[in-house]
C-alpha positions as CSV (number, residue, x, y, z in Angstrom):
1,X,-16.2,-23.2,-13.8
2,X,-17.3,-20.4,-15.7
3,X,-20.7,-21.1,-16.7
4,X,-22.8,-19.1,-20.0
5,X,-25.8,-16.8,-18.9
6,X,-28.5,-18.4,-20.4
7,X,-27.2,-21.2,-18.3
8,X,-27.1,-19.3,-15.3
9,X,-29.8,-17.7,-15.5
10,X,-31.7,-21.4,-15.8
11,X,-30.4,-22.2,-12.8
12,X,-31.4,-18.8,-10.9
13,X,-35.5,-19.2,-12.1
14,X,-35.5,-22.5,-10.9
15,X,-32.9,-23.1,-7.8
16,X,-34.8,-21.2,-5.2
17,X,-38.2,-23.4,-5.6
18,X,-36.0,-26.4,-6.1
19,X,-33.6,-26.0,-3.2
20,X,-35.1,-26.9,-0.1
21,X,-34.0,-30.3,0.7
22,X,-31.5,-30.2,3.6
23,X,-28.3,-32.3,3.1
24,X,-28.3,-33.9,7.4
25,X,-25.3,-36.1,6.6
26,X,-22.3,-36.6,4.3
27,X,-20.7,-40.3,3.9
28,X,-17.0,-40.5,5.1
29,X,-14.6,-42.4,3.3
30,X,-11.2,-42.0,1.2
31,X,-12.6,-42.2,-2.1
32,X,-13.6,-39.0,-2.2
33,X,-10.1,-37.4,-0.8
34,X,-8.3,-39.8,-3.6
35,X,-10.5,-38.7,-6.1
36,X,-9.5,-35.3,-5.2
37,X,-5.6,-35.6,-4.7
38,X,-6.1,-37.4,-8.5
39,X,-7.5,-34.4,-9.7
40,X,-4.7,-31.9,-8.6
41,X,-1.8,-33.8,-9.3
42,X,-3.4,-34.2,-12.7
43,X,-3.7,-30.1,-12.5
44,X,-6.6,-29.7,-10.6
45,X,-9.4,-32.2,-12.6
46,X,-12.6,-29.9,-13.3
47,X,-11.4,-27.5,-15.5
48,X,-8.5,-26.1,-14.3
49,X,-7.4,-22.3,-15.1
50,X,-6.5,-20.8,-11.4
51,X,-8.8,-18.4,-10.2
52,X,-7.9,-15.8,-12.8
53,X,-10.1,-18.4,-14.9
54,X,-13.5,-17.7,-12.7
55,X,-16.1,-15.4,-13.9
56,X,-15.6,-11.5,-13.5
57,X,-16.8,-10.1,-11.7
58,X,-17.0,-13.0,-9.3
59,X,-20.5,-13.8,-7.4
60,X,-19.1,-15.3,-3.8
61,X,-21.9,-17.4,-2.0
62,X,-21.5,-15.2,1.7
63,X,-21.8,-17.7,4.2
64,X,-23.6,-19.9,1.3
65,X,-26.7,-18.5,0.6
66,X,-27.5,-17.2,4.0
67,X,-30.1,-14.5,2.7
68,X,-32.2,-17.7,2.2
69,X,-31.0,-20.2,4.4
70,X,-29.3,-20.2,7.9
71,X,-25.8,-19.9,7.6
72,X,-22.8,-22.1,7.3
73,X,-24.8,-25.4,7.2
74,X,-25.2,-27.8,4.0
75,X,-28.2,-26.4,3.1
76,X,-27.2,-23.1,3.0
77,X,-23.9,-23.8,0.4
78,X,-25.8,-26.0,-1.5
79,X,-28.7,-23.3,-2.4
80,X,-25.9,-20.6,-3.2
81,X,-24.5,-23.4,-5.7
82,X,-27.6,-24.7,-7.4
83,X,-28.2,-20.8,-7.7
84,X,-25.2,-20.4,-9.7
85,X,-22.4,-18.9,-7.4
86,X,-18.9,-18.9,-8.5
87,X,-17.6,-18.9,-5.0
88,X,-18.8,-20.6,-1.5
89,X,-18.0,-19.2,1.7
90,X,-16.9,-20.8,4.9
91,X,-16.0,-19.4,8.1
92,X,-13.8,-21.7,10.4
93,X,-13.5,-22.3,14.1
94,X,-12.6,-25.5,16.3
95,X,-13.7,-27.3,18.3
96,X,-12.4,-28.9,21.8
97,X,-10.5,-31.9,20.6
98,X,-9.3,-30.0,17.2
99,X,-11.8,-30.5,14.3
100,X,-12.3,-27.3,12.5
101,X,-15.8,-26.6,12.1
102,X,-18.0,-24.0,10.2
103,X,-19.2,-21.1,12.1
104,X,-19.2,-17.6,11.7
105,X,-17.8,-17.0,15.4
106,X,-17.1,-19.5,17.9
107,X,-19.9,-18.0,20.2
108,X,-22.7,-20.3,19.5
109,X,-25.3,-18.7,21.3
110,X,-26.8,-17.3,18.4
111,X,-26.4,-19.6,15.5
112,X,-27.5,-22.9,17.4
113,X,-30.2,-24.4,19.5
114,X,-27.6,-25.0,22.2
115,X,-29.6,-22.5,25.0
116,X,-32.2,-25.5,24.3
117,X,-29.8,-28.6,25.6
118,X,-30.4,-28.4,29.5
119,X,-26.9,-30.6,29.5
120,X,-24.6,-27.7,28.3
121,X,-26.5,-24.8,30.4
122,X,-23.1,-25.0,32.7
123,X,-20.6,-23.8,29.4
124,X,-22.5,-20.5,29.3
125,X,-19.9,-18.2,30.2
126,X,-18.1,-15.1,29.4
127,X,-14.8,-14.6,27.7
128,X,-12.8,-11.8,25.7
129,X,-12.3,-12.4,22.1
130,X,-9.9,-10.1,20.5
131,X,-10.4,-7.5,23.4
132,X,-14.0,-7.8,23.0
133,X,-16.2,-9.2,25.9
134,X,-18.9,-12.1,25.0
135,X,-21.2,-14.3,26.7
136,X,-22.2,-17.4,25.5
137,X,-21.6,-21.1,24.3
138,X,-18.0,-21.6,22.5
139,X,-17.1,-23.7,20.3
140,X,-13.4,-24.2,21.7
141,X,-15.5,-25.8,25.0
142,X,-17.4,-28.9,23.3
143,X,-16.1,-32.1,21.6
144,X,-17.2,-32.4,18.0
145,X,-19.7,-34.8,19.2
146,X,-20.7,-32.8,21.5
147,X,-21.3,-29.9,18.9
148,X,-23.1,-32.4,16.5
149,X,-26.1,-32.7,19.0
150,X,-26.5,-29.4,18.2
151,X,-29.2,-28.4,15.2
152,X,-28.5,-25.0,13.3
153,X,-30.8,-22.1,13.3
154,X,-30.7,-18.5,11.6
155,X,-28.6,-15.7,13.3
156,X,-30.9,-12.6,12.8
157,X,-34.2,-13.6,12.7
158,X,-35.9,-10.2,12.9
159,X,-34.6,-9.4,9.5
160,X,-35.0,-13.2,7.7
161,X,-38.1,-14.4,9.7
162,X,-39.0,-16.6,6.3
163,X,-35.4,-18.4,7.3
164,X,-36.5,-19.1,10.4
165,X,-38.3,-21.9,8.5
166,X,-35.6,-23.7,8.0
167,X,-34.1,-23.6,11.5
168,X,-33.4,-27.5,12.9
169,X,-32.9,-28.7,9.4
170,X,-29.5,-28.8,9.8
171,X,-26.5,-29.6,11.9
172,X,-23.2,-27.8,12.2
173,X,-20.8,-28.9,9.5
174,X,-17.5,-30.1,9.6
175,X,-15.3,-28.2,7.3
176,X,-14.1,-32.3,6.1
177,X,-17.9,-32.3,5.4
178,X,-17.9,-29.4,3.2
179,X,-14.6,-30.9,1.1
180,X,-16.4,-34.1,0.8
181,X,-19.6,-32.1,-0.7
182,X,-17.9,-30.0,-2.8
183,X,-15.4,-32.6,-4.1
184,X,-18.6,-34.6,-4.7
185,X,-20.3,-31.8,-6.5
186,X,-17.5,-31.3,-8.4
187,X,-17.5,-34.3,-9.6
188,X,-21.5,-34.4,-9.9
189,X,-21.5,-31.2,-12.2
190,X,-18.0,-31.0,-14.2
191,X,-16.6,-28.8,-12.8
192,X,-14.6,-27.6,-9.5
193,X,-16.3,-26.2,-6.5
194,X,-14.6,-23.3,-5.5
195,X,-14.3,-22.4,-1.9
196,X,-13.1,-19.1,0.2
197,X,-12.1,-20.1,4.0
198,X,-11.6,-18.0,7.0
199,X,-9.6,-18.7,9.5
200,X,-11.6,-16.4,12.6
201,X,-9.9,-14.9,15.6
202,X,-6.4,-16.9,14.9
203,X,-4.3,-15.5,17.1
204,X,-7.1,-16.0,19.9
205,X,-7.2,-19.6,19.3
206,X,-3.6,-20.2,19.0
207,X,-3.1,-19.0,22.1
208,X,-5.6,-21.4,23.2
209,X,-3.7,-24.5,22.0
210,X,-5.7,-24.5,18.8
211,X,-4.2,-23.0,16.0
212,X,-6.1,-23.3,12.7
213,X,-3.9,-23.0,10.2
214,X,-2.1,-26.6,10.6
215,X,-4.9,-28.5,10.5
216,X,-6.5,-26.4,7.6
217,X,-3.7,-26.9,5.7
218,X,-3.6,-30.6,6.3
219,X,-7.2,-31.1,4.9
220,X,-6.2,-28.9,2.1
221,X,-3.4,-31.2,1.2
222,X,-5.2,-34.4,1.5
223,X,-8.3,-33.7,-0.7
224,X,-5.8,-31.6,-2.9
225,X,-6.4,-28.3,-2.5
226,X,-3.0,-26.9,-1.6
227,X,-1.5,-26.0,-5.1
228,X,-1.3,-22.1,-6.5
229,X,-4.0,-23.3,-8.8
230,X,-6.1,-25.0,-6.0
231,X,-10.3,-23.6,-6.2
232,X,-9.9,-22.5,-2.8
233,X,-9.1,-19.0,-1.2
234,X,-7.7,-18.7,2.0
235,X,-8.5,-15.3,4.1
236,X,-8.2,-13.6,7.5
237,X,-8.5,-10.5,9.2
238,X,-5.3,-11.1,10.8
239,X,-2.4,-10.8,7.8
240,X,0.0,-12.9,10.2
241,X,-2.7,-16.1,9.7
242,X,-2.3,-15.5,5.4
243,X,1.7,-15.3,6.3
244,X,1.5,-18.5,7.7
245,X,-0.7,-20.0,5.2
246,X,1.7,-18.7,2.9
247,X,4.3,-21.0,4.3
248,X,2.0,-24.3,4.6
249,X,0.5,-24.3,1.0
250,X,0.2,-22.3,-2.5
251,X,-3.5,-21.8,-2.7
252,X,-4.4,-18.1,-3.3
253,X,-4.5,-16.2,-0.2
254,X,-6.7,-12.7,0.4
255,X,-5.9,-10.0,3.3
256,X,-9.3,-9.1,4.7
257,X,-9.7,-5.5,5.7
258,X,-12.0,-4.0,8.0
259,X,-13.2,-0.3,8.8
260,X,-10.6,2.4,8.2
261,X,-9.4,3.1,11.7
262,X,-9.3,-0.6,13.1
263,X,-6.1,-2.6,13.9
264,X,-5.6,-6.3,13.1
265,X,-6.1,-8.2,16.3
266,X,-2.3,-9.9,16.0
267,X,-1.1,-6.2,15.0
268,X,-2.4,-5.2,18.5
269,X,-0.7,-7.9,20.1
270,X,2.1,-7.3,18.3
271,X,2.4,-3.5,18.8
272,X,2.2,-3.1,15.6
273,X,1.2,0.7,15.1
274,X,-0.7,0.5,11.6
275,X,-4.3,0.7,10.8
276,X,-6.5,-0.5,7.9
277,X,-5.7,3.1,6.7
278,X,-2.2,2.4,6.6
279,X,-2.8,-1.4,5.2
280,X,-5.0,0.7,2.0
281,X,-1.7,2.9,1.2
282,X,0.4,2.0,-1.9
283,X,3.0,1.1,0.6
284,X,0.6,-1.3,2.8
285,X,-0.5,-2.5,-0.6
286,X,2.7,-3.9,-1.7
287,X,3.5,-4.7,1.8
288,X,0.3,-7.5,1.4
289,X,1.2,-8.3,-2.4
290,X,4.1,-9.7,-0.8
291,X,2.5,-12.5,0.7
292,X,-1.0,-12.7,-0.5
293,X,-3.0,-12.7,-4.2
294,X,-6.0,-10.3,-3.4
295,X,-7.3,-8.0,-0.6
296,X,-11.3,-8.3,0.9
297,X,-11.7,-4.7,2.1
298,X,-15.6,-3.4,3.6
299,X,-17.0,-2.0,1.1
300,X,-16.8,1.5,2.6
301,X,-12.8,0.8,1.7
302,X,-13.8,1.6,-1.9
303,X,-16.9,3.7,-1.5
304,X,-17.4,5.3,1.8
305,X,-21.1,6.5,3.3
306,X,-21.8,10.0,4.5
307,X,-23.8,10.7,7.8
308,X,-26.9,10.0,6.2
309,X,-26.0,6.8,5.1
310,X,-25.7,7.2,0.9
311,X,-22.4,6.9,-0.8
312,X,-20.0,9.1,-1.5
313,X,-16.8,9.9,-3.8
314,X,-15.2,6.5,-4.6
315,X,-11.5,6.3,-3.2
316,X,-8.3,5.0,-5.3
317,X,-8.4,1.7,-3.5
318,X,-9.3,-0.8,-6.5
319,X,-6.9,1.7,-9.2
320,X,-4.3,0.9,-6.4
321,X,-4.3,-2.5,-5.5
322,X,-4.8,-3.4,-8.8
323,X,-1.6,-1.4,-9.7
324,X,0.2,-4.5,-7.2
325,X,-1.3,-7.2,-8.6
326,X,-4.2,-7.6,-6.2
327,X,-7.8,-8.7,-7.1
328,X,-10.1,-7.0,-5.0
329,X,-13.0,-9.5,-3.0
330,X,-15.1,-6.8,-0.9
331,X,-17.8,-7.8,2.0
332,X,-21.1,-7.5,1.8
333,X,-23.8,-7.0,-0.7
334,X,-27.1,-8.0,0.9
335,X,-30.7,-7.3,-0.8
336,X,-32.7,-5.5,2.8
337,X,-32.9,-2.0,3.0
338,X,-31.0,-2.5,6.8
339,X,-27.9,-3.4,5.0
340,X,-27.9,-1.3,1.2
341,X,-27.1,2.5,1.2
342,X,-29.6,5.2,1.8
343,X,-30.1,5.9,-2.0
344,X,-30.9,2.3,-2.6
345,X,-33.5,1.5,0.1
346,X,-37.0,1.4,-0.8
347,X,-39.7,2.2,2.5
348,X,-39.3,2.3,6.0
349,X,-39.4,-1.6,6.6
350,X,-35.8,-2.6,7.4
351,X,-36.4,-6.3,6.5
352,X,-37.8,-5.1,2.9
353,X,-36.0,-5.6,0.1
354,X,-34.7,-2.9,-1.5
355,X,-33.3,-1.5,-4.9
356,X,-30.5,-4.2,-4.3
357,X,-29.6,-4.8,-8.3
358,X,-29.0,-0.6,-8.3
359,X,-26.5,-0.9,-5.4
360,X,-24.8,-4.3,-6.9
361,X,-24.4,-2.4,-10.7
362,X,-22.8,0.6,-8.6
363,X,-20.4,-1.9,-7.1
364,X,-19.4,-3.6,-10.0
365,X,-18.9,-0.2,-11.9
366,X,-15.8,0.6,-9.2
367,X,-13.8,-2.7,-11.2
368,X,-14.1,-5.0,-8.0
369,X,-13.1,-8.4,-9.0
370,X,-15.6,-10.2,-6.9
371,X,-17.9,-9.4,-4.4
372,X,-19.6,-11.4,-1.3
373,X,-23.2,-11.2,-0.8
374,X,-26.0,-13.0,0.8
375,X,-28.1,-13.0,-2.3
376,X,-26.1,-14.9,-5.1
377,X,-28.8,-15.1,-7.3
378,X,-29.3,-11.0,-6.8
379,X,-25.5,-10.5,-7.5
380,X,-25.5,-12.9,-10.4
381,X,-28.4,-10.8,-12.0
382,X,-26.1,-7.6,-11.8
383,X,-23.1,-8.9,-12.7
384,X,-24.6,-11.0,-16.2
385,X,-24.2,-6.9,-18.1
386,X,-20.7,-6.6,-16.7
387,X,-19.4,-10.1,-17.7
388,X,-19.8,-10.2,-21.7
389,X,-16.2,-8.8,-23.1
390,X,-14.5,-7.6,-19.5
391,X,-11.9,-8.9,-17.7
392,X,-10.5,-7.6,-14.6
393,X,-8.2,-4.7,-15.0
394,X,-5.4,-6.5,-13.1
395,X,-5.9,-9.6,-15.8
C-alpha cells in the first residue's frame, strides 16, 4: 500500500478539512467477509508483499487519528486513513455476551457518555485490573446492545478541547465493524487496509470467562486475515496473549513493551521474575523472536529522558532487536508540548503544539521501523526525508 509522496502529501493538505463526516453505521452482510477470504486465498488481493512491503519508516494511525478525533470510533480511523496512514490502530475489549469491541480500556467512564444514561448509574463500580484499582463503567458488564446506546466522546479534553467537537458523533465500534470498513476501503482505494490489534488486559479477561484471543482469531479467519502475509498486526503487553496468537493464526505478531522496571501482568501471575529490562536483553530478545515478528517498546526503551525531561544517550535496543530479526513499532509520538520531550516543547501551554516534526526526525534517525502517533499527518511529514532510498536495517 505504499503510496508516492506527492501522493501523500495530496492527501495530507486536503484530509483534515475534508474529513469530518462521521461514519454512525456500517452494513452487515457476507459479501464483504467473502470478498475478503477471496482476496487472501488469492494471496491477500490489494497488493500483496507482507508487511516488509509497507512504507519505512511506517506512520501507525494511534488509536486512528485521535489527536483530531475521539478515539477508537469510525471517525477517528477513517481521518488517519484519508490522511495517509500506513497503519490503523485498534485496541480491543469485550463485551458481556462476547463481541470484541474497540476501546482503549474496558473502563468506560472516560471515553463514553455512559455517566449520562440514568439506566446504567447501578454498573458504576470498582474493580482491580491487573493489580490496579478502578472505578467506573466496564465494558465486560453491558450487552453489545447495551454498549451501542452509548455515543463516543474524547478521553482528555483539557488537552484536545477542539475534539471535544466531535464528541456524540459517534458510537462505539465493533471490531466486525472495523473489518467490514477496512475490507470496504480496501476495496474502495486499491489497496489493503492495514490494521494493528491489541488484545488489553488478556489474562484479566480470561479469567473472566472472556478470553480474546479465540474470537479474534475467528474474525481474522473469516474476513481472511489470518495468513503470515495478512495486513494485520497482532499485539499485547502480555507475551503469553502473542504465544497464543501464535498458535491460532500466522499474521505478524509484535511484543509490546512498557517502562523498564515493569512486569507483564501474566508474568506476575505467573511468577515469572523478569522485567521489561530483562525482555530488552539480547537473550529476552531472542526469547520474543521466537514467537513473534517485531517488538513495540516506549519510546524511553530506545531513547530515555533525564530528570528534566530532554533525551538522553540512545540505548542499543533497535541495533539489537534488529540483530534477531525484529522490526521495532514504538508508542507514542504526539504533536503537544504535554507529551514531546523538553527540548522539543515550545511555551508554557501544555495543550500547544510543539516542535513535533524535530522530535519525529530524531526518532526516525534511531532506525525505528514504524512509529505510533496521534498525528499521522505530523509523522508522515517527517518520515517523507527518511523514506526515498532506505529500507529498514533488518530488511
Amino acid at each position: 500500500m505504499t503510496q508516492g509522496g506527492a501522493a501523500r502529501r495530496t492527501v495530507l493538505g486536503a484530509a483534515v478539512l475534508a474529513a469530518g463526516t462521521g461514519i454512525t453505521s456500517l452494513a452487515a452482510g457476507t459479501a464483504s467477509a467473502a470478498t475478503a477470504a477471496t482476496a487472501s486465498a488469492a494471496g491477500g488481493g490489494y497488493g500483496d508483499r507482507g508487511y516488509r512491503g509497507l512504507p519505512y519508516p511506517t506512520v501507525i494511525g494511534h488509536r486512528g487519528a485521535s489527536g483530531y478525533r475521539p478515539e477508537h470510533t469510525l471517525g477517528s480511523y477513517q481521518l488517519a486513513l484519508d490522511l495517509g496512514a500506513d497503519v490503523v490502530e485498534q485496541d480491543l475489549v469485550p463485551t458481556r455476551d462476547g463481541h470484541l469491541v474497540c476501546r482503549h480500556e474496558n473502563e468506560i467512564g472516560g471515553t463514553t457518555d455512559v455517566a449520562d444514561h440514568p439506566a446504567f448509574a447501578s454498573r458504576r463500580t470498582t474493580k482491580t485490573v491487573d493489580g490496579v484499582s478502578v472505578t467506573g463503567w466496564f465494558t465486560e458488564d453491558f450487552t453489545l446492545a447495551e454498549l451501542k446506546t452509548l455515543r463516543a466522546k474524547e478521553r482528555i479534553p483539557a488537552v484536545r478541547q477542539r475534539n471535544t467537537l466531535y464528541d456524540g458523533q459517534w458510537a462505539v465500534p465493533t471490531f466486525e465493524e472495523v473489518l467490514r470498513w477496512a475490507d470496504r476501503e480496501g476495496r474502495r482505494r486499491g489497496e489493503r487496509v492495514w490494521l494493528h490489534v491489541e488484545t488489553k488486559h488478556p489474562s484479566y479477561f480470561r479469567g473472566l470467562g472472556l478470553g480474546l484471543e479465540e474470537p479474534l482469531a475467528r474474525l481474522l479467519r473469516r474476513y481472511g486475515r489470518d495468513g503470515r502475509d495478512a495486513a494485520v498486526f497482532l499485539q499485547s503487553f502480555e507475551p503469553s496473549s502473542i504465544q497464543r496468537l501464535s498458535r491460532l493464526v500466522s499474521a505478524p505478531r509484535v511484543v509490546l513493551l512498557s517502562a523498564a522496571g515493569t512486569r507483564p501482568w501474566d508474568f506476575e501471575q505467573a511468577g515469572d521474575p523478569r522485567t521489561v529490562a530483562d525482555l530488552v536483553k539480547p537473550e529476552g530478545l531472542k526469547w520474543i523472536a521466537g514467537f513473534a515478528q517485531g517488538i513495540g517498546p516506549t519510546m524511553d526503551l530506545i531513547l530515555p529522558r533525564d530528570a528534566a525531561g530532554r533525551l538522553g544517550t540512545p540505548t542499543t535496543l533497535v541495533r539489537d532487536a534488529h540483530a534477531r530479526g525484529l522490526l521495532l513499532h514504538p508508542y507514542t509520538a504526539r504533536n503537544e508540548n504535554s507529551f514531546l520531550p523538553a527540548e522539543y516543547r515550545r511555551g508554557t501551554d501544555p495543550a500547544a503544539y510543539g516542535d513535533a516534526l524535530g522530535a519525529f526526525r530524531t526518532y526516525f534517525e534511531q532506525g525505528i521501523d514504524g512509529i505510533f502517533t496521534d498525528n499521522p499527518d505530523t509523522g508522515l511529514l517527517a518520515a517523507e526525508a527518511f523514506r526515498p532510498g532506505r529500507r529498514p536495517v533488518n530488511g
